[in-house]
PDB file of N, CA, C and O in Angstrom, chain B, residues numbered from 101:
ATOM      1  N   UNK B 101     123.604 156.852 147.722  1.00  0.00           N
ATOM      2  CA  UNK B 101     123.438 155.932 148.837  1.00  0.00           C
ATOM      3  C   UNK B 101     124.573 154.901 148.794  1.00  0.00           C
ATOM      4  O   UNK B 101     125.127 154.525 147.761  1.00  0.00           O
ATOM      5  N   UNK B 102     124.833 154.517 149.947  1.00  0.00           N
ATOM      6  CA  UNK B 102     126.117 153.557 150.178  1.00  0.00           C
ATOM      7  C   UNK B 102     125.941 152.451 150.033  1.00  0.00           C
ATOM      8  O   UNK B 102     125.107 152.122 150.877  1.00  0.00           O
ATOM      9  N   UNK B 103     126.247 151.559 149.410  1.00  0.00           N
ATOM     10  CA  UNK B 103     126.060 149.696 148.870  1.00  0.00           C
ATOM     11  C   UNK B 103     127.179 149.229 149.633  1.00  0.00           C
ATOM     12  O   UNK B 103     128.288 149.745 149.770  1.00  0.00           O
ATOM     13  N   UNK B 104     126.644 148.021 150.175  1.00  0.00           N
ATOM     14  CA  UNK B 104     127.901 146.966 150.392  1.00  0.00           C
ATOM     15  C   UNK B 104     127.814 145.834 150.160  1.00  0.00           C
ATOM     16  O   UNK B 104     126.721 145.276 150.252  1.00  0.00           O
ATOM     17  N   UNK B 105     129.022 145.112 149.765  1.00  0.00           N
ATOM     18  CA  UNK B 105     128.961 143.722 149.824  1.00  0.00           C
ATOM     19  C   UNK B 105     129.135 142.727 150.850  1.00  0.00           C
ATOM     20  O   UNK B 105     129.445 143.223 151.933  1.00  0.00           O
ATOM     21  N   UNK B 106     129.024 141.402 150.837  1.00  0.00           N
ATOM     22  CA  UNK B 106     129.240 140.726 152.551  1.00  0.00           C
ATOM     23  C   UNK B 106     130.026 139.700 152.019  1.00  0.00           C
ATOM     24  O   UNK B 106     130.111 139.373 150.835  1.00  0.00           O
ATOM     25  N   UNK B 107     130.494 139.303 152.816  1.00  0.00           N
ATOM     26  CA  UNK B 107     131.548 137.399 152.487  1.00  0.00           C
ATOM     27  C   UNK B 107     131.554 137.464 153.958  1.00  0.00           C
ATOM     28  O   UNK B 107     131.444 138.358 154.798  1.00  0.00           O
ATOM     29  N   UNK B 108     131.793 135.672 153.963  1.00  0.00           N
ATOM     30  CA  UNK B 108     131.155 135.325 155.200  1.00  0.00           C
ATOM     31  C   UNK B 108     132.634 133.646 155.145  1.00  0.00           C
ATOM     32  O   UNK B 108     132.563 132.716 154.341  1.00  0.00           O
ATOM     33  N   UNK B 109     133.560 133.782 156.057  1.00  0.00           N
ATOM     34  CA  UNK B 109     134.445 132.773 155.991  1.00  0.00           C
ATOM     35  C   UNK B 109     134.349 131.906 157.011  1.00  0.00           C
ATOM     36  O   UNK B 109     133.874 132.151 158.120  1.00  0.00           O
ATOM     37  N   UNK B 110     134.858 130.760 156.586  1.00  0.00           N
ATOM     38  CA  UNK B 110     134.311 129.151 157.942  1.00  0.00           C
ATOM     39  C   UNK B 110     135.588 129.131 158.477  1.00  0.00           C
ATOM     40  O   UNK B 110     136.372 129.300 157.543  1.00  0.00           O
ATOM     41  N   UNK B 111     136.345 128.969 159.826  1.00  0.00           N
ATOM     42  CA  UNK B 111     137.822 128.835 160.121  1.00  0.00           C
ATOM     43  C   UNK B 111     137.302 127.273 161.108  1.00  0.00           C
ATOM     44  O   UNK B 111     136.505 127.536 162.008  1.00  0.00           O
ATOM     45  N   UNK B 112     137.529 126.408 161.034  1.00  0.00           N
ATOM     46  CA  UNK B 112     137.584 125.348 161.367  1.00  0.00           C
ATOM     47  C   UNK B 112     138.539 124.883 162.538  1.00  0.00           C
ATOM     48  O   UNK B 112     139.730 125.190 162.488  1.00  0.00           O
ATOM     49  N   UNK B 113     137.863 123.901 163.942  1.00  0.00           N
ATOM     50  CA  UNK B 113     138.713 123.907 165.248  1.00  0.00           C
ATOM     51  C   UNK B 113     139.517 122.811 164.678  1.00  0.00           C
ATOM     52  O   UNK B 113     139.085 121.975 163.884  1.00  0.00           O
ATOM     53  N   UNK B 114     141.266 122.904 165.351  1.00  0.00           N
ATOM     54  CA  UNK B 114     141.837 121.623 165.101  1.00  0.00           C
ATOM     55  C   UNK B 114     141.765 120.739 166.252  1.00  0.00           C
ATOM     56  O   UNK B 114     141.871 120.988 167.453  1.00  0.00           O
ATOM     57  N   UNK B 115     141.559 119.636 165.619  1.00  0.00           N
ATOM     58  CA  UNK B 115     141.341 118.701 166.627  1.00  0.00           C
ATOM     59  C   UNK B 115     142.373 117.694 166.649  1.00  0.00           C
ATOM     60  O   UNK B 115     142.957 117.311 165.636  1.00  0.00           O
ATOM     61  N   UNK B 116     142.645 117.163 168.116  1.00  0.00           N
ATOM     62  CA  UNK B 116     143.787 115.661 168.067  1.00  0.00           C
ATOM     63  C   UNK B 116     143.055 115.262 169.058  1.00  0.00           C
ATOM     64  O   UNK B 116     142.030 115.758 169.525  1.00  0.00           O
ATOM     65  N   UNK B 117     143.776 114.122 169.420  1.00  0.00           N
ATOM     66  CA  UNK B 117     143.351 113.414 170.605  1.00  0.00           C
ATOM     67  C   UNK B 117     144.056 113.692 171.776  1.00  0.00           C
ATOM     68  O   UNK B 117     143.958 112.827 172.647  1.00  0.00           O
ATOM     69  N   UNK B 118     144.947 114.959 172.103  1.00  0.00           N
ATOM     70  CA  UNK B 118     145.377 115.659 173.103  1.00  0.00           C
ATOM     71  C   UNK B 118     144.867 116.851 173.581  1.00  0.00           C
ATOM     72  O   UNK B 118     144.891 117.208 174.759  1.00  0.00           O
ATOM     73  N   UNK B 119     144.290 117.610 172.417  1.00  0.00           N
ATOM     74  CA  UNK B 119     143.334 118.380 172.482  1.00  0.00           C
ATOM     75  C   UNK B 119     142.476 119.223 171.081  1.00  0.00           C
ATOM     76  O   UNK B 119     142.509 118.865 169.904  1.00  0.00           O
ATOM     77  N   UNK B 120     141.851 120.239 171.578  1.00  0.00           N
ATOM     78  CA  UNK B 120     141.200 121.106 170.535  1.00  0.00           C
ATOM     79  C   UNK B 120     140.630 122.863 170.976  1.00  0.00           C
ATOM     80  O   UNK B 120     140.230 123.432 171.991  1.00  0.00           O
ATOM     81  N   UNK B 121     140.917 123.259 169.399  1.00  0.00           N
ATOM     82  CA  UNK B 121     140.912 124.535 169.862  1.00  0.00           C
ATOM     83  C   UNK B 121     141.419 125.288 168.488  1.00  0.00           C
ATOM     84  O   UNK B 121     142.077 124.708 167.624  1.00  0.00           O
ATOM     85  N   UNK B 122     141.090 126.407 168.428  1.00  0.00           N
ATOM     86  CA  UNK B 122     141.656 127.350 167.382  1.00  0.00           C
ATOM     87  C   UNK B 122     142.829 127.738 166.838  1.00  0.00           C
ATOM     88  O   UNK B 122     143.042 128.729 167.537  1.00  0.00           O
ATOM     89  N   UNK B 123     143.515 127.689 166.282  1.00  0.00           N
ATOM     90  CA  UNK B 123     145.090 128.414 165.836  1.00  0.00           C
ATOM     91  C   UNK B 123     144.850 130.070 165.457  1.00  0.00           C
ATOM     92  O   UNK B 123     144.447 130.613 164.428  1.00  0.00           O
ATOM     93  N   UNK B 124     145.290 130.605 166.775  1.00  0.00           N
ATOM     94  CA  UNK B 124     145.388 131.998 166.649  1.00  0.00           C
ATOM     95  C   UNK B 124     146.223 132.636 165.495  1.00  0.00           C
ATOM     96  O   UNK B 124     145.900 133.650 164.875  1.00  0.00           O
ATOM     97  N   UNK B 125     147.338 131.892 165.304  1.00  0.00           N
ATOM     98  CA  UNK B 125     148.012 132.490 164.131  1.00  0.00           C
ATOM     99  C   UNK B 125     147.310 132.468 162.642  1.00  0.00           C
ATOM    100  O   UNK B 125     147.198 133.534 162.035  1.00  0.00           O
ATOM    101  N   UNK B 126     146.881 131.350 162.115  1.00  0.00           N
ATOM    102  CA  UNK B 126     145.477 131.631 160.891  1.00  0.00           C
ATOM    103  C   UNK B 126     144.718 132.532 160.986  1.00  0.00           C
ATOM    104  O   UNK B 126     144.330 133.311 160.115  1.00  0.00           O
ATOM    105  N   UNK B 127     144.458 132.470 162.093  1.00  0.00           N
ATOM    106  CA  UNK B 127     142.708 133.545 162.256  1.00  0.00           C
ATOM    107  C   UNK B 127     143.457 134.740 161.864  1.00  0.00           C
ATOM    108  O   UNK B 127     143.081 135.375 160.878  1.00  0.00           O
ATOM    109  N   UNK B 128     144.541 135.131 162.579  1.00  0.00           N
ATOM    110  CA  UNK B 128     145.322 136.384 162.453  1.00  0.00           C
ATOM    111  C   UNK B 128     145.511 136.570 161.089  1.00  0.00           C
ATOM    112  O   UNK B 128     145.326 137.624 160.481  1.00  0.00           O
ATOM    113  N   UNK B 129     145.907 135.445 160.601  1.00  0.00           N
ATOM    114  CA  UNK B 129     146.393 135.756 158.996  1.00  0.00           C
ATOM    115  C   UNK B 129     145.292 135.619 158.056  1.00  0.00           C
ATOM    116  O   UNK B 129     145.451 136.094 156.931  1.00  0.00           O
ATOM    117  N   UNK B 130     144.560 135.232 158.251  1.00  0.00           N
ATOM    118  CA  UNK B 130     143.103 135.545 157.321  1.00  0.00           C
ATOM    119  C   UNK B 130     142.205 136.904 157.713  1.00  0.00           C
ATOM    120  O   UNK B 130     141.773 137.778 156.962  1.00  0.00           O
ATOM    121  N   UNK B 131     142.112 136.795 158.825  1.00  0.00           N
ATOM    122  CA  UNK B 131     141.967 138.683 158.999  1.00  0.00           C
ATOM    123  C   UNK B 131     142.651 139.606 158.301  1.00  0.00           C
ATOM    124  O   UNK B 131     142.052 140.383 157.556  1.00  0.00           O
ATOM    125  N   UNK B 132     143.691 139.630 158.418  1.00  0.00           N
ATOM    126  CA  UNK B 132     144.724 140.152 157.703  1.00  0.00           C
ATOM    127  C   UNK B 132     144.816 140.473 156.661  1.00  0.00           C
ATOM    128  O   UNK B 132     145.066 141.602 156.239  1.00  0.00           O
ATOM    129  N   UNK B 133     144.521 138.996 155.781  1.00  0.00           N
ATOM    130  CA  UNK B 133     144.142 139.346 154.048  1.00  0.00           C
ATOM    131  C   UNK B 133     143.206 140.064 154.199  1.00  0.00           C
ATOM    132  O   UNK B 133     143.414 141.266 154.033  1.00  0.00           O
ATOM    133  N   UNK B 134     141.779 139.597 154.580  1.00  0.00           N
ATOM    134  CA  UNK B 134     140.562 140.384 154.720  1.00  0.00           C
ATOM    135  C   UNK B 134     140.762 142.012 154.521  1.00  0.00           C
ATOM    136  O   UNK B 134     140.314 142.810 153.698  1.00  0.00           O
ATOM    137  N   UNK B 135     141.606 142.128 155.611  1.00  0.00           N
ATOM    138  CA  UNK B 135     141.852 143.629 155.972  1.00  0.00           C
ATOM    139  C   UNK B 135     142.459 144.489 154.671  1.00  0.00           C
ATOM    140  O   UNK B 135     142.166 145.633 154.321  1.00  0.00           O
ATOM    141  N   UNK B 136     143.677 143.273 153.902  1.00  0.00           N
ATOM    142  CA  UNK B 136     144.086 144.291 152.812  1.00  0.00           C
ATOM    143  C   UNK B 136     143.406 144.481 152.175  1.00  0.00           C
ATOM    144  O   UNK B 136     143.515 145.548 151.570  1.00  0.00           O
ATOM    145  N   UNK B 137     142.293 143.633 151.880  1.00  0.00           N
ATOM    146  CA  UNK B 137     140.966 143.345 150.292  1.00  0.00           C
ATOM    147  C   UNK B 137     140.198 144.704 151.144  1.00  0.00           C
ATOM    148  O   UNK B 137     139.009 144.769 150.832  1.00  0.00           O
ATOM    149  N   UNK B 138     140.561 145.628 151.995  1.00  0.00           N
ATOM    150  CA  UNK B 138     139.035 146.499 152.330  1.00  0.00           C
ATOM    151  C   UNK B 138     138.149 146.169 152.775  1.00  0.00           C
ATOM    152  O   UNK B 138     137.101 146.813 152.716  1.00  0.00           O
ATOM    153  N   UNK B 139     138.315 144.734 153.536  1.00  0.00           N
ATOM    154  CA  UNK B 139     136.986 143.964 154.090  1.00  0.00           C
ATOM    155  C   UNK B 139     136.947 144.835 155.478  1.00  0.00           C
ATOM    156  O   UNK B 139     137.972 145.362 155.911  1.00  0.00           O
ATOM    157  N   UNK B 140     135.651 144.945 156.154  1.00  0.00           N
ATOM    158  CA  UNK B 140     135.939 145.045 157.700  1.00  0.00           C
ATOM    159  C   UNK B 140     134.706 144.229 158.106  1.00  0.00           C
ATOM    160  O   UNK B 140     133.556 144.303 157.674  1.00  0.00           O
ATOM    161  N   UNK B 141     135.245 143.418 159.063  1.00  0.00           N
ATOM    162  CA  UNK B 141     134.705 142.546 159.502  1.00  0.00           C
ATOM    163  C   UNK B 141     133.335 142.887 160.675  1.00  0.00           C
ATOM    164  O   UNK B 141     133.670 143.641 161.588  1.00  0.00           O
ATOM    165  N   UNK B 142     132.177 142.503 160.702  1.00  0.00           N
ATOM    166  CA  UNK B 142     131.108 143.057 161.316  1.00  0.00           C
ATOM    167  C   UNK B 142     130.468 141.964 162.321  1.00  0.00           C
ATOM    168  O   UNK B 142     129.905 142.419 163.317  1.00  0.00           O
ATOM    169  N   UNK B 143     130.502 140.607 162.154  1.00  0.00           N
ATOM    170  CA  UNK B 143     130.321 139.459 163.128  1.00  0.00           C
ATOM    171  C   UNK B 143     131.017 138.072 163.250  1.00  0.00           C
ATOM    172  O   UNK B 143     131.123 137.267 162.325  1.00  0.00           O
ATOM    173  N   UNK B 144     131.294 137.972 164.014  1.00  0.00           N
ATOM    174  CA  UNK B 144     131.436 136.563 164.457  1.00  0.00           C
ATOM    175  C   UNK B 144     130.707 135.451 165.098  1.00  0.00           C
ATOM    176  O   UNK B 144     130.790 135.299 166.317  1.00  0.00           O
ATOM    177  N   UNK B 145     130.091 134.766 164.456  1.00  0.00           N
ATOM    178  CA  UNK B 145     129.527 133.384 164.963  1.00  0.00           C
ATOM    179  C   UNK B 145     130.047 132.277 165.417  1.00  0.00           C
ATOM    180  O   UNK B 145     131.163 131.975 164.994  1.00  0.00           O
ATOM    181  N   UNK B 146     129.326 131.324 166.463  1.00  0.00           N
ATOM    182  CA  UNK B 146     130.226 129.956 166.624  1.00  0.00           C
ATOM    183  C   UNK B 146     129.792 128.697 166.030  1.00  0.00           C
ATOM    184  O   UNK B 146     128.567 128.736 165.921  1.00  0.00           O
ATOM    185  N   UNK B 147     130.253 127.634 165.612  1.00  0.00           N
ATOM    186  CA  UNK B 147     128.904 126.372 164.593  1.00  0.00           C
ATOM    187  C   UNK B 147     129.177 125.586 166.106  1.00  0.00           C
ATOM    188  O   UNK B 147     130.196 125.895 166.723  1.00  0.00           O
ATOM    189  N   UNK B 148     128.383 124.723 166.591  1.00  0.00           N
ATOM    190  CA  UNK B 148     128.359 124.007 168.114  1.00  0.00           C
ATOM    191  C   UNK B 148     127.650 123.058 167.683  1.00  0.00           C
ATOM    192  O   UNK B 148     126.780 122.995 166.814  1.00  0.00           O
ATOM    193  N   UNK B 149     128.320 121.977 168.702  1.00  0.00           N
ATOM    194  CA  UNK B 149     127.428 120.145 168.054  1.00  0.00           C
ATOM    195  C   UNK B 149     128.458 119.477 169.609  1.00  0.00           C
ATOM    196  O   UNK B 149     129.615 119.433 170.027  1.00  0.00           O
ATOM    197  N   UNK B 150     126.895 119.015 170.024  1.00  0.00           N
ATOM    198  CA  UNK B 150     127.422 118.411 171.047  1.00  0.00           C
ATOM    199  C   UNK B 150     128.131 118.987 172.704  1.00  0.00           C
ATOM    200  O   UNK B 150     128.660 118.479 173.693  1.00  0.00           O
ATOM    201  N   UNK B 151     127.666 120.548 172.136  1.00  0.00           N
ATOM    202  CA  UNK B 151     128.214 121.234 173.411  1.00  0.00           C
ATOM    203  C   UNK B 151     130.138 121.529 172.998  1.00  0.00           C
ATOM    204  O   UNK B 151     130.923 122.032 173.802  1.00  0.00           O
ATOM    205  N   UNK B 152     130.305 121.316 172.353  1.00  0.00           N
ATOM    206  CA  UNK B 152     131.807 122.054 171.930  1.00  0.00           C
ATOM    207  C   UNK B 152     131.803 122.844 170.518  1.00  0.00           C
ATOM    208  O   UNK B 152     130.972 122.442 169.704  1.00  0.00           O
ATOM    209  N   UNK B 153     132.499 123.745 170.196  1.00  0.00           N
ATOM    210  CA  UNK B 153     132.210 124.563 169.283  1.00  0.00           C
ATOM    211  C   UNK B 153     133.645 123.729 168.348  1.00  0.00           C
ATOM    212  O   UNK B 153     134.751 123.365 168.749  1.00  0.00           O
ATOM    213  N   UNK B 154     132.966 123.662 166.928  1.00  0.00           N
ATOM    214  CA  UNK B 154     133.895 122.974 165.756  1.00  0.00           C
ATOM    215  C   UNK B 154     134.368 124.140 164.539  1.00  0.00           C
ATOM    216  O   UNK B 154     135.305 123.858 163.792  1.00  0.00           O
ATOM    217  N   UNK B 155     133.717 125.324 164.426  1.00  0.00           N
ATOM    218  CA  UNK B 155     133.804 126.392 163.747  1.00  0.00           C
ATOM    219  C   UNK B 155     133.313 127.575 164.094  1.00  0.00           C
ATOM    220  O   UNK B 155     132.252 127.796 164.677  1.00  0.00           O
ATOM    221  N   UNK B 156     134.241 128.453 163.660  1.00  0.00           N
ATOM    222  CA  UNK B 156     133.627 130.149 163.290  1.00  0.00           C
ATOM    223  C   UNK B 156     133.673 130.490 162.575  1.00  0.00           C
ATOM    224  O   UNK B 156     134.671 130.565 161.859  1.00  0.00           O
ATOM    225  N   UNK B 157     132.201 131.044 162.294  1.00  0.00           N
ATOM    226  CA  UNK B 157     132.024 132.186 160.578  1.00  0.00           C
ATOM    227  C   UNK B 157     132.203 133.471 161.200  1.00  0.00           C
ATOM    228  O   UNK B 157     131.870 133.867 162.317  1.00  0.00           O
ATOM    229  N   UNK B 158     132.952 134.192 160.000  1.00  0.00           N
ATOM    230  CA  UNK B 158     133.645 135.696 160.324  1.00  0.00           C
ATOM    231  C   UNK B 158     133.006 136.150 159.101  1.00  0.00           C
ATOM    232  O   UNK B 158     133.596 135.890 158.053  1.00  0.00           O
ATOM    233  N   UNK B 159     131.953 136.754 159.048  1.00  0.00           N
ATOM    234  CA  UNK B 159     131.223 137.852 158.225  1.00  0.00           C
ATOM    235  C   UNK B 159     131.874 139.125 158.487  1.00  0.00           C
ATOM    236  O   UNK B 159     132.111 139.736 159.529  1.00  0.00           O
ATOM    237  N   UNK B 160     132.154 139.414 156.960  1.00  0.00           N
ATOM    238  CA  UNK B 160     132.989 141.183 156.385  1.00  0.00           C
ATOM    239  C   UNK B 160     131.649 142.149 155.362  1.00  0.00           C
ATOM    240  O   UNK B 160     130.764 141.720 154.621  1.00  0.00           O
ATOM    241  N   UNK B 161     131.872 142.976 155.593  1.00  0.00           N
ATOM    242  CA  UNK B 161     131.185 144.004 154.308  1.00  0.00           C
ATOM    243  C   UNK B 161     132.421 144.417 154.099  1.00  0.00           C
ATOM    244  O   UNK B 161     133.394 144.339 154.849  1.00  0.00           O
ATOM    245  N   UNK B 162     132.282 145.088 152.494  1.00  0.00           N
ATOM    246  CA  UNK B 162     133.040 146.335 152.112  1.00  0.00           C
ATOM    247  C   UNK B 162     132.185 147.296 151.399  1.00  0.00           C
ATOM    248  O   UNK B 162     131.075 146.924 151.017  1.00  0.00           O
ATOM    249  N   UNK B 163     132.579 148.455 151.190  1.00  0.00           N
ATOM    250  CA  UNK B 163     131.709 149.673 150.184  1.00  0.00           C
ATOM    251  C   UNK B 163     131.360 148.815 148.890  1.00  0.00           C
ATOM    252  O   UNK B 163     131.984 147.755 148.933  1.00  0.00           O
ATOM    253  N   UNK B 164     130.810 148.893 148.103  1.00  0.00           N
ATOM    254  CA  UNK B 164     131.298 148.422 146.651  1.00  0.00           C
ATOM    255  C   UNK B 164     131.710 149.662 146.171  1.00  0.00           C
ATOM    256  O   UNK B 164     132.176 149.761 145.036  1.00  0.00           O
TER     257      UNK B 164
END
C-alpha cells in the first residue's frame, strides 16, 4: 500500500502603503524547490482578515 507524507507552506502578502499583493516570482521559486524535493502539490488555501487575503498555505504530499 502507498504512504505519503504532507508539508504544508505559509507564503505571506507584501504589503506597502501603495499597495498589496503576492510576488509571483517566490511563489514560483518555492514551488520549484518543492518540485525538486518530489513534492506535488495537492491544495491551496487563502488566510483572510478583514475581507483581504494576508496568506496562502500550499499543501504537498510525496510517496514516502
Amino acid at each position: 500500500m502507498k504512504t505519503f507524507e504532507y508539508k504544508t507552506i505559509k507564503i505571506d502578502a507584501k504589503f506597502s502603503w501603495t499597495k498589496s499583493g503576492f510576488e509571483t516570482d517566490r511563489i514560483d521559486e518555492e514551488l520549484n524547490i518543492m518540485g525538486r524535493e518530489a513534492w506535488e502539490l495537492v491544495a491551496i488555501e487563502s488566510t483572510t482578515s478583514a475581507g483581504g487575503t494576508y496568506a496562502l498555505l500550499y499543501t504537498f504530499k510525496r510517496e514516502r
